[in-house]
N, C-alpha and C positions, 0 to 999 in steps of 0.2 A: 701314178698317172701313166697312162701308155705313151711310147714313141712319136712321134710326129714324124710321119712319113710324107716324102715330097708332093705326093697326091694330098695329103690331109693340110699340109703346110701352106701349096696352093688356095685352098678352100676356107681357112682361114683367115689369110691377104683379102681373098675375095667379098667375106665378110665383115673382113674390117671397113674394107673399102667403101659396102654400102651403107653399114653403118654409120663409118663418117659424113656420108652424102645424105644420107634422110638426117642425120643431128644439124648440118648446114641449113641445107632447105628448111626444115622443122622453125630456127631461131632466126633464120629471115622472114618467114610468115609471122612469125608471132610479133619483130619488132616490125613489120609494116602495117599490125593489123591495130589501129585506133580506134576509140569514142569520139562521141559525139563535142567533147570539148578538144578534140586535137590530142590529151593526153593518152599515154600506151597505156593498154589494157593486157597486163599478164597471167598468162595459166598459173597455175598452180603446178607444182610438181606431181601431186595426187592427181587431180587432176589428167592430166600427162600421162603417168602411169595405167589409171584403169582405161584412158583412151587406148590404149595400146594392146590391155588385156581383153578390150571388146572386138577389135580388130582381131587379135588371136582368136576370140573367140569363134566369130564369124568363119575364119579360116577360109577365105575364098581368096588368097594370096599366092604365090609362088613360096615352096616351102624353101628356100632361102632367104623370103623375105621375110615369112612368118618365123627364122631360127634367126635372122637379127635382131627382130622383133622382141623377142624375148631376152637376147643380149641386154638390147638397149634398155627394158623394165629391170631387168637385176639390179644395171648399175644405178639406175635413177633411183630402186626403192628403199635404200639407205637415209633417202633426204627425209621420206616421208615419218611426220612425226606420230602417229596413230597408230599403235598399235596391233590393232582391232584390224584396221584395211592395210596397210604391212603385210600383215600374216594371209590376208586374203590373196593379196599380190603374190606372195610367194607360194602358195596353195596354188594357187593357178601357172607358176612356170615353171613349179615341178613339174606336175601333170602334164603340161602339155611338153615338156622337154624330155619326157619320157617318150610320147607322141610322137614326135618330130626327129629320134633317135638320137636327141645332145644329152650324152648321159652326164658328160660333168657338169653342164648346168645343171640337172636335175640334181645331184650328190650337194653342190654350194649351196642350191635355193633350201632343201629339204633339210638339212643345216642349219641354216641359218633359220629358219622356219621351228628346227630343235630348240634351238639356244632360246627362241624368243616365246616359244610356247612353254619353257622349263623356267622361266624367269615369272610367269606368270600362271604356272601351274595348271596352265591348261591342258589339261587329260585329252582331246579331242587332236588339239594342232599336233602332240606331241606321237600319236597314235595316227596321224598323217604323215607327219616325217619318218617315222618306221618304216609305214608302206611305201613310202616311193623311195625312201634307200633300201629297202629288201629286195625291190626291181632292181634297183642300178646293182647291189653286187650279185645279183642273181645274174645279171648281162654279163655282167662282166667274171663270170665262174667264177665267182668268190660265195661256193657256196656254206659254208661256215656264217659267214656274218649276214648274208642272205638270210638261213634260217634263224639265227638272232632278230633281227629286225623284224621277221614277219612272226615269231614269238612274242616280241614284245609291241608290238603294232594290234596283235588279237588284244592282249592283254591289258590294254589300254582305252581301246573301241570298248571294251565289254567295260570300262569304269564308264568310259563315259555315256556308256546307255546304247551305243551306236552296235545294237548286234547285228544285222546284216554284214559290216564290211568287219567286223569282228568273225564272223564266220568265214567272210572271201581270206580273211589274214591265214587262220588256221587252215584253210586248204590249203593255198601257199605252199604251207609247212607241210602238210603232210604229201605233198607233188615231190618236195626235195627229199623228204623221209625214204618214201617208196623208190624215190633216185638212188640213192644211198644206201636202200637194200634193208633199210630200218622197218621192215616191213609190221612188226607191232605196234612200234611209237605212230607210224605212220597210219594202218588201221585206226588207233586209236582217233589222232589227230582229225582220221575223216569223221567220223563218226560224231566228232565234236563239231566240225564245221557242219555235218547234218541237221545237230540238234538245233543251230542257230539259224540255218537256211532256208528248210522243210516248213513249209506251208507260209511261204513268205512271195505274196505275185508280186510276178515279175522275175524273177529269181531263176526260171529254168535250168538257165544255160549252167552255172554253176549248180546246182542242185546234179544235174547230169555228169556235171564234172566228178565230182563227189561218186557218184556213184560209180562211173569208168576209172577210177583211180581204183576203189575198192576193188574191180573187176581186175585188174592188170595186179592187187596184190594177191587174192587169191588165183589168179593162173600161174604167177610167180611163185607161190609155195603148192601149184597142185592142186589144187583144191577147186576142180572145177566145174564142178553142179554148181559148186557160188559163186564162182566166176562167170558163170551162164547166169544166174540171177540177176546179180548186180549190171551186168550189158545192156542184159533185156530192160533193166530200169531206167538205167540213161539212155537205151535206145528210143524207149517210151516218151520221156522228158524233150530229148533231141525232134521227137518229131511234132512234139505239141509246140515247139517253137519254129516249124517249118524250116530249119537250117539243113539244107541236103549234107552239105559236105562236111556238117558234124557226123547227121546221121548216116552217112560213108563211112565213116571213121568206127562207129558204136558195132556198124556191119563186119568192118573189119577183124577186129578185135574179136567179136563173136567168133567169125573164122577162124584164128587161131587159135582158140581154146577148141573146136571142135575138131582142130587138124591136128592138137596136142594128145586129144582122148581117142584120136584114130577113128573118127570118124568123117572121114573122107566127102561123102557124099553132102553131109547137113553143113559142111566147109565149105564143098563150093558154091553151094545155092547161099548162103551168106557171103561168096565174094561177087557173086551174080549179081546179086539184090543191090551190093553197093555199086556195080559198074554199068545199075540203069541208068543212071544220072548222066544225059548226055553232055551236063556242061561243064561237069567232072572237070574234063583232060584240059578245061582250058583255064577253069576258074580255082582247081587243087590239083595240078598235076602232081605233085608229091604223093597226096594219097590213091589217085588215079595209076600210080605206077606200084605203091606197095598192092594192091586187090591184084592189078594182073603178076607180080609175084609170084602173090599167096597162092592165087589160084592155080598158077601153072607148079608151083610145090605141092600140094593140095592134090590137082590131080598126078603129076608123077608119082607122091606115095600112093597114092589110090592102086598103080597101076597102069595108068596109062603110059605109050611109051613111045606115040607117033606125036610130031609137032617139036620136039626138044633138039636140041636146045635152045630155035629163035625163039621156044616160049618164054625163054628168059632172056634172050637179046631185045627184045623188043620191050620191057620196060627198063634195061640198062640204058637203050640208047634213048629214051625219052629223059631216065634221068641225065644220060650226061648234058643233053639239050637244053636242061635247067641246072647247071651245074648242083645236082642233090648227089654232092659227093659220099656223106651217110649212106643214102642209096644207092649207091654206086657199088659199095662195099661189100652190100646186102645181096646184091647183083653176083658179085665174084664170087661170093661165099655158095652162092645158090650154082652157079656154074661149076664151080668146083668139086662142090659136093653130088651134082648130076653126072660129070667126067670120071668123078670115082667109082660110084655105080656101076655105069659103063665100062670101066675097068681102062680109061683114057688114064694113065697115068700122070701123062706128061703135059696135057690139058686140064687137069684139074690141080698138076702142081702149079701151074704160070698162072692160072686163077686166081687160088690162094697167095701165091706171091705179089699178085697184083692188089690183091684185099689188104693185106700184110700190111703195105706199102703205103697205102693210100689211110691205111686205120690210123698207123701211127702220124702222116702227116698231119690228120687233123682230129689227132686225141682221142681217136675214136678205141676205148679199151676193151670194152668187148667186142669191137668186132676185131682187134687185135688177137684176143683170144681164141677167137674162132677160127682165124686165121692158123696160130700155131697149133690148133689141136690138128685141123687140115692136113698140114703141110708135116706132120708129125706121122699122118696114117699115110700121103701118099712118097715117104722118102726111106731113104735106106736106112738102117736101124743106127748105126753112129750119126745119123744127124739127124732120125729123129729124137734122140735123145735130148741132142741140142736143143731142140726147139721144144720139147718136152719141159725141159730144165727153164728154158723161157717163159713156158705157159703157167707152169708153177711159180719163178721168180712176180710174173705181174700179177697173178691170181693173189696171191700173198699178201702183195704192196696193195692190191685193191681190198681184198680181208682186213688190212691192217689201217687202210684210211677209211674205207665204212666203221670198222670199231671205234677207232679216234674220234670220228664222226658221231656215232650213236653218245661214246663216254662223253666229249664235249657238251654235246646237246643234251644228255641227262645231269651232269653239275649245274648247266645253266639252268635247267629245270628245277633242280634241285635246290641251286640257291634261290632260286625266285621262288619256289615254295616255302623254302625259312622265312623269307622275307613275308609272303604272302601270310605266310603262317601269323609272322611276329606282328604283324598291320591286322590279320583276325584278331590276334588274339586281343590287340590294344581296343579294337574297335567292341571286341564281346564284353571287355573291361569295358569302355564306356556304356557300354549300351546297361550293364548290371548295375552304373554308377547312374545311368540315367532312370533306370527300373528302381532303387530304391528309394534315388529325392522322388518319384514317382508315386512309391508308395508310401514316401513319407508327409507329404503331399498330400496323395490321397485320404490316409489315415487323418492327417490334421484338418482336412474341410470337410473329412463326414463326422470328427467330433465336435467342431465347429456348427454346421449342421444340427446336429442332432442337440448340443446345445441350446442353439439357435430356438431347434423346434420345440424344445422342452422349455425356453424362457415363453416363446412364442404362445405354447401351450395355457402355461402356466395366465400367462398377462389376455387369454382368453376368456381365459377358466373366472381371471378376475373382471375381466369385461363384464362375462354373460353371468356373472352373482352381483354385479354392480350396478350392471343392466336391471336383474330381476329383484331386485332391493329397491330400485329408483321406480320401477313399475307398482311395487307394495307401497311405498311412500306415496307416489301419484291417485294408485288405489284409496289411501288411506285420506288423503288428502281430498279427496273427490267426495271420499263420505262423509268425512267430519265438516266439509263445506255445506253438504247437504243437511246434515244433522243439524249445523248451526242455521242455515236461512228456515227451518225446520221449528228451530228453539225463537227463532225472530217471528215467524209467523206466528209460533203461540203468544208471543211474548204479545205480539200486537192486534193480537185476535184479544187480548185479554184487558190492554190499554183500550181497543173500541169498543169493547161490552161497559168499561167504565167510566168510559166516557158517555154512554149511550144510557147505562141504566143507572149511572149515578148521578153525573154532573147536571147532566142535560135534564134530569127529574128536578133538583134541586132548584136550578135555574128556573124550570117552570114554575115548580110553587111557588117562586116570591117574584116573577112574572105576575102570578092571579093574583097573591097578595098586594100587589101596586097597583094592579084593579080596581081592586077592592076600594082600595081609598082615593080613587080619583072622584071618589062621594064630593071630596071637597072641591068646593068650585071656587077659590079665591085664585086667581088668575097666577101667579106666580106659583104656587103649590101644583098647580095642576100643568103648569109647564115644565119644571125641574122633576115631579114624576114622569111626564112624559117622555123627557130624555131620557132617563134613567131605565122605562122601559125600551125605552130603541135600542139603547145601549146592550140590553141585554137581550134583546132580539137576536143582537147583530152576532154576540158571542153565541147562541145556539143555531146558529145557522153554520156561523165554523166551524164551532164544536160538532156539528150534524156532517157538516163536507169531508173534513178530518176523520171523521170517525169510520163512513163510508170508504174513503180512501184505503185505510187502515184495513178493513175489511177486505174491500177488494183485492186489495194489493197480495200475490201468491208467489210460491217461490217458480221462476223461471230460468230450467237447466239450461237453455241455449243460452242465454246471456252469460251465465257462468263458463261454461265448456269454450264458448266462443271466444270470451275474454281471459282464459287460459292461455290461447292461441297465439291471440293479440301480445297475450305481454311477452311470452315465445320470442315472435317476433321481433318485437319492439327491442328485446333486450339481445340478442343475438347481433341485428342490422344497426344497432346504435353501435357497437364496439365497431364494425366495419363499415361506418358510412353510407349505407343502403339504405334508398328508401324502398319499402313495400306498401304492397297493398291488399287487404283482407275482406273477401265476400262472403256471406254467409245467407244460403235463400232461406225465408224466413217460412217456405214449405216443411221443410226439415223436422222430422219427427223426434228429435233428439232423447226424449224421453225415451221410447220405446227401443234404442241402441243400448246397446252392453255395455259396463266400463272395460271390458278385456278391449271391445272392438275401440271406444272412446281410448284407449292406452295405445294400442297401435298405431289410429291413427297419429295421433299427437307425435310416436317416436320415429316414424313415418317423417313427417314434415321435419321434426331432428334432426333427423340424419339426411334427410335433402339439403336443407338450410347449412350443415356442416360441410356436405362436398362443392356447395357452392361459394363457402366460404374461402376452402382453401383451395378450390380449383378453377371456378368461372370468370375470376374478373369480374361481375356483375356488378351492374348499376341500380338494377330496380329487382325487387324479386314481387311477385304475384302469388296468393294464397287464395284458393277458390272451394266452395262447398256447392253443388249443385243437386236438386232434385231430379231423381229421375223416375221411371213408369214403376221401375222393380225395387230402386235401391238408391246411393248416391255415388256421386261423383266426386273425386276429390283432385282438381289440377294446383301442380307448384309447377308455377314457372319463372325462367330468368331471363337475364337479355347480356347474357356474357361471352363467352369465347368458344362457347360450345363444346361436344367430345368427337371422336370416333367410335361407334359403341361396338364395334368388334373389338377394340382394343382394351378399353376399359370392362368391360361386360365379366372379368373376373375378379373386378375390385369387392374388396370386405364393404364397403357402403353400400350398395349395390345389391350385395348378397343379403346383407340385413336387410333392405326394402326389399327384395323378393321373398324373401322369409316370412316377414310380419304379413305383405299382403296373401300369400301364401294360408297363413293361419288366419285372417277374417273372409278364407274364400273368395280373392276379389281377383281381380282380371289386370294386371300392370302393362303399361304402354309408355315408352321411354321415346320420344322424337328430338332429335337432335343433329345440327352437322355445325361445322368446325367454321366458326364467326358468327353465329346463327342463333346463338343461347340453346337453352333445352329446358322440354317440356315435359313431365312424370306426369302420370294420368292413370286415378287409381279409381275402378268402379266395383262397389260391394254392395250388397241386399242389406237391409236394416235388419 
């Protein structure tokens, strides 16, 4: 942790101060504030907390009130027992403590934010705490573990699905790569945050980032046809998001590569283009001083040689007016280097001495460098040796911590690709352990299946022989019915001839024989004959009625066919408690019908009578025969629970009735809804 300086110590005090004062105030409102029965009404500490974090949000505070603010949320969010809003709270005082420039808060909260997202494997929280500690040691030049965290901050975001900020983590990385001179790993690194960025709205600003990073590593190894490419791309980017003072910066940078390849002229009209921006000088005077620089560099190499050196006093003294000591440096260096020229010795050593001086105050190593190459060309040859042996000694020490730098960050890559490796490789082990219960799996329910279909098959095969066995029986049974009331009419075709040409003859002869003797007139004789002929009247008259009956009487196929039906019926709705009812109009030509079409119908009415059995609920079932102009009519209807017929419409019942009606050529019509029963309505030609 850094020093506390009297200035910081103050600020501090000052803080605690108000903090004490809004925790006072804060638990005096809430103990005066009562319900409706007199009893106190207490917040919650959650409660408390996100009150606090809405206020941060809002941010229309004093930004010391908004950085006690957050104070006061750290310590309270300890009480909170949730997890889930926990982690949200400390999500939120990173962020904004980053904001607000309290880096140690940010380092505790984003911390503690670790521990509680690694305790709960949360890939996201823990890919959050990265990033906002790769900020704070990035503030804080600890760039080693800066590049860690934003390493493993991408590496995290992309588990958790979150590639946008998985791609802002890897540029990051590759910002500090390019710092550090790691100009492949860093390449790389962008090109990886590309492929996560690219074609993602919204995204510009970083998308352009990406590319000006590119651009600054190809001018940095040379390469500057693509260092003009990549500019020109985030010039593009920078200005579809109308930010001037990016696109100043994308201007710039052009300039320099065009001032590097010696082309003067295409340099200054890119430090021109950036220094139309009038609001430049007020709103980026940093980059408002490097253009007039470049430009006054830009044209002295060109050539020019009127206007020097306030070409280059004039943005020294703007930076020193914003204390941009960096620029300052960049100032003397450029003076120095202009007095050398001139062949000002003595003016371009106290330049350089001045850059020297000021680079090392504040860290600055390459412009240190710059300084002792300087200061090396304008002194006498034993002390520029001196400073020769300097420029080497730090060149070295910075060789030697870019390398450190590059091998560090390639182990860590390294081991997190073992890792990465050993977690593939576990995870392509499962997935082959999952692929082959998969296939074994699969293999067992299609011979399952295919069992299935072949029993299925098979108890079809026996259905439709069982089916067409009981059609031959019905057949059979149909004829020998007929055959037989066939063998009854002859039978009793042959009982009324015998009765007609035997009995009834006999009876008349002795009929006239008692005639005959009614000669005798003694009163008793002639009464006991006369009964005896009434008596036998009486039997030739029934003998005559019987006989005629007997005759008449034909075989009649509706009554049969129909009383087929009926016992159908009867015997079916008696196992199940149903009463039916059965109409038959006695237009009905039944003779002149086929037994194929007599079979169908009959298994027709079967198979309805059985899906109603085991599926309507019904109370009453209805069986109707009707005559029509062409043909008949045949309705079964019920009064049960009804179907949905897009649902059932692939049932094997179903398919049998449209089969059979199907084969007697006839027209099926199925009405039904769900409480309503259903009604089958079969009309065929005789």
């Amino acid at each position: 942790m850094a020093p506390l300086y009297p200035n910081r110590i103050k600020d501090y005090i000052r803080t605690i101060q108000i903090l004490v004062m809004c925790m006072v105030c804060y638990f005096v409102v809430s103990c005066k504030h009562e319900g409706p029965s007199g009893a106190e009404v207490p917040s919650t500490v959650q409660d408390s907390v996100m009150a606090i974090i809405d206020e941060i949000a809002v941010g229309d505070q004093p930004r010391t009130v908004l950085k006690s603010q957050l104070l006061r949320a750290f310590r309270l969010h300890g009480l909170i027992q949730n997890d889930s809003v926990k982690k949200l709270v400390l999500d939120s005082i990173a962020r904004n403590s980053l904001r607000y420039r309290n880096e140690e808060l940010a380092r505790m909260s984003a911390e503690h934010l670790q521990d509680i997202a690694v305790a709960g494997s949360d890939t996201l929280g823990i890919a959050k705490a990265h990033w906002y500690l790769g900020h704070y040691y990035l503030r804080q030049d600890q760039i080693d573990s800066a590049a860690n965290k934003f390493y493993y901050a991408e590496r995290f975001y992309r588990l958790s699905g979150d590639f946008l900020n998985a791609g802002k983590s890897v540029l990051n990385l590759a910002i500090i790569q390019k710092n550090q001179k790691d100009y492949i790993g860093s390449e790389r690194s962008t090109v990886r945050a590309l492929e996560f960025l690219e074609g993602t709205v919204g995204e510009e600003r970083s998308i352009a980032s990406a590319y000006n990073n590119l651009g600054i590593i190809a001018k940095d190894t040379e390469k500057y046809d693509l260092a003009l490419e990549y500019h020109n791309k985030a010039l593009e980017y920078r200005r579809e998001i109308e930010n001037a003072a990016l696109e100043a910066s994308s201007l710039n940078n052009l300039g320099i590569v065009y001032t590097n390849m010696g082309q003067y002229e295409e340099a200054i009209a890119m430090f021109d283009s950036g220094l139309e921006n009038d609001s430049l000088y007020h709103e980026r005077p940093i980059t408002y001083a490097k253009l007039l620089d470049n430009k006054a560099y830009a044209e002295l190499q060109g050539g020019k040689k009127e206007g020097y050196p306030e070409a280059f006093m004039i943005p020294l003294r703007l930076r020193d007016s914003i204390s941009d000591k960096s620029g300052k440096v960049q100032s003397y260096l450029r003076l120095s280097e202009y007095h050398l020229m001139m062949d000002s010795i003595a003016k371009s050593h106290d330049y350089a001495k001045e850059a020297l001086a000021l680079a090392r105050e504040i860290g600055y190593q390459r412009g240190e460098q710059e300084s002792l190459q300087l200061l090396a060309k304008n002194s006498e040859p034993a002390v520029a040796l001196v400073y020769n042996n300097r420029f080497i000694a730090i060149n070295d020490s910075l060789q030697k911590a870019e390398r450190s730098f590059q091998d560090r960050f390639a182990r860590l890559r390294f081991q997190t690709d073992i890792l990465e490796d050993e977690r593939n490789r576990v995870v392509q082990a499962n997935k082959q352990l999952q692929l082959v219960l998969l296939s074994l799996i699969a293999f067992a329910l299609l011979g399952y299946i295919i069992i299935q279909r072949r029993a299925n098959q098979k108890e079809l095969l026996y259905q439709a022989d069982q089916q067409k066995a009981n059609e031959e029986i019905y057949s059979l049974m149909l004829s020998q019915k007929v055959k037989l009331e066939e063998g009854r009419q002859i039978e009793k075709q042959r009982i009324s001839e015998e009765l007609h040409d035997g009995i009834l003859s006999k009876l008349f002869g002795a009929r006239l024989s008692l005639d005959s003797l009614n000669a005798k007139v003694d009163s008793k004789s002639v009464g006991v004959r006369q009964s005896y002929i009434q008596e036998i009247k009486n039997i030739e008259s029934e003998i005559r009625s019987i006989s005629h009956e007997l005759n008449a009487s034909t075989f009649n196929s509706e009554v049969m066919y129909v009383d087929a039906i009926e016992k159908l019926l009867r015997d079916q709705c008696s196992i199940h408690n149903i009463d039916f009812d059965l109409t038959s109009d006695h237009k009905i030509d039944w003779e002149k019908m086929t037994n194929d079409k007599k079979v169908h119908l009959y298994r027709i009415i079967q198979e309805a009578l059985q899906n109603i059995m085991k599926h309507a609920k019904a109370d009453e079932v209805s069986v109707q025969f009707a005559q029509l102009v062409n043909g008949v009519r045949l309705i079964i209807e019920d009064d049960g629970v009804g179907m949905n017929i897009h649902k059932v419409k692939r049932g094997i019942g179903l398919k049998n009735i449209k089969s059979r009606v199907k084969q007697i050529e006839g027209n099926l019509k199925i009405k039904s809804e769900e409480g309503k029963g259903t009604q089958i309505t079969v009309d065929f030609a005789v």
